[in-house]
N, C-alpha and C positions, 0 to 999 in steps of 0.2 A: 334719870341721872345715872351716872356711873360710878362705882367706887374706883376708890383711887388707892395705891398701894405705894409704898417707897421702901427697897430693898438696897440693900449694900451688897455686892460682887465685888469680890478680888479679880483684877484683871489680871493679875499673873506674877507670880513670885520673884520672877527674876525682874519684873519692872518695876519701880514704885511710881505712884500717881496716883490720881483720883477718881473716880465714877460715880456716879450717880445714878442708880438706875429707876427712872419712875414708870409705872405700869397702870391703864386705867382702864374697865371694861366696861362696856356700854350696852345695853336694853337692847339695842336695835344696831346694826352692819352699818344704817345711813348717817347713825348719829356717832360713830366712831369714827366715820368717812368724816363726815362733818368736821371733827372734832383736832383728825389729822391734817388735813387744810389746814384750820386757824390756829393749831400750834406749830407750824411750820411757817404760818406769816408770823406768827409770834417771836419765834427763833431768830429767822431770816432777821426781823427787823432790830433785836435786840443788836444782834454781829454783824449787821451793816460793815460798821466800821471797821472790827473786825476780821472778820472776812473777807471783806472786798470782792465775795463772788455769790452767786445764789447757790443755788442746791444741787447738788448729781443725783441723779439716780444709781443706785449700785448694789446688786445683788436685793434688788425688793425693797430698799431703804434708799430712803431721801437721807444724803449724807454732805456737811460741810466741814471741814478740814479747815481746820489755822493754827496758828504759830502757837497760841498757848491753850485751844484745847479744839475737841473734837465733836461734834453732834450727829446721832443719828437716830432716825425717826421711824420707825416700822407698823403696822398695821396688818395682822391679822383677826379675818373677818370681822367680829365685835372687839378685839383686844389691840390697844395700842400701847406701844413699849418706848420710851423716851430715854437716852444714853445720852449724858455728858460726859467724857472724862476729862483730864489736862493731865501733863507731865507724860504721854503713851504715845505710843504711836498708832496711823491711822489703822494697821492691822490689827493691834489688841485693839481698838475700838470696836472694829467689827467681831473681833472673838468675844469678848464683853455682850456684846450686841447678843451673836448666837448661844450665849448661854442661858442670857436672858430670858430670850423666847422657848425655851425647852420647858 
């Protein structure tokens, strides 16, 4: 099993909005592969509605884009990093994103 972490990032001063950054690391590379898959059917199915669209890929993250918020999903090797914001836009999503993973 993995531990699992839940941190708060400021996405950036001049924006307000919300994040949420969850981080979880896994024993084994197969079982965070694993584990990215079925939080991204997780996601996917939650925003159906939504979103109205499935996933991009972009810049190494599985990323979906909607009207009232953002997700973006990343995976390095045993470490996987989960991003929600709302109120931002898709770029500070992705800066959120990379601060994240630092």
């Amino acid at each position: 099993m993995g531990r699992r972490q839940l941190r708060r990032v400021r996405a950036e001063e001049r924006e307000a909005g919300t994040a949420l950054v969850w981080e979880s690391v896994w024993d084994r590379e197969a079982d965070a592969s694993e584990f990215t898959v079925a939080l991204a059917a997780l996601q996917a199915g939650l925003n159906q509605n939504v979103f109205g669209q499935g996933y991009k890929k972009s810049q190494g993250a599985l990323s979906l884009d909607g009207a009232d918020a953002n997700v973006r999903i990343r995976r390095t090797g045993k470490r996987v990093v989960l991003v929600v914001t709302s109120d931002v836009s898709p770029a500070t999503t992705d800066r959120v994103l990379d601060i994240a993973m630092r």
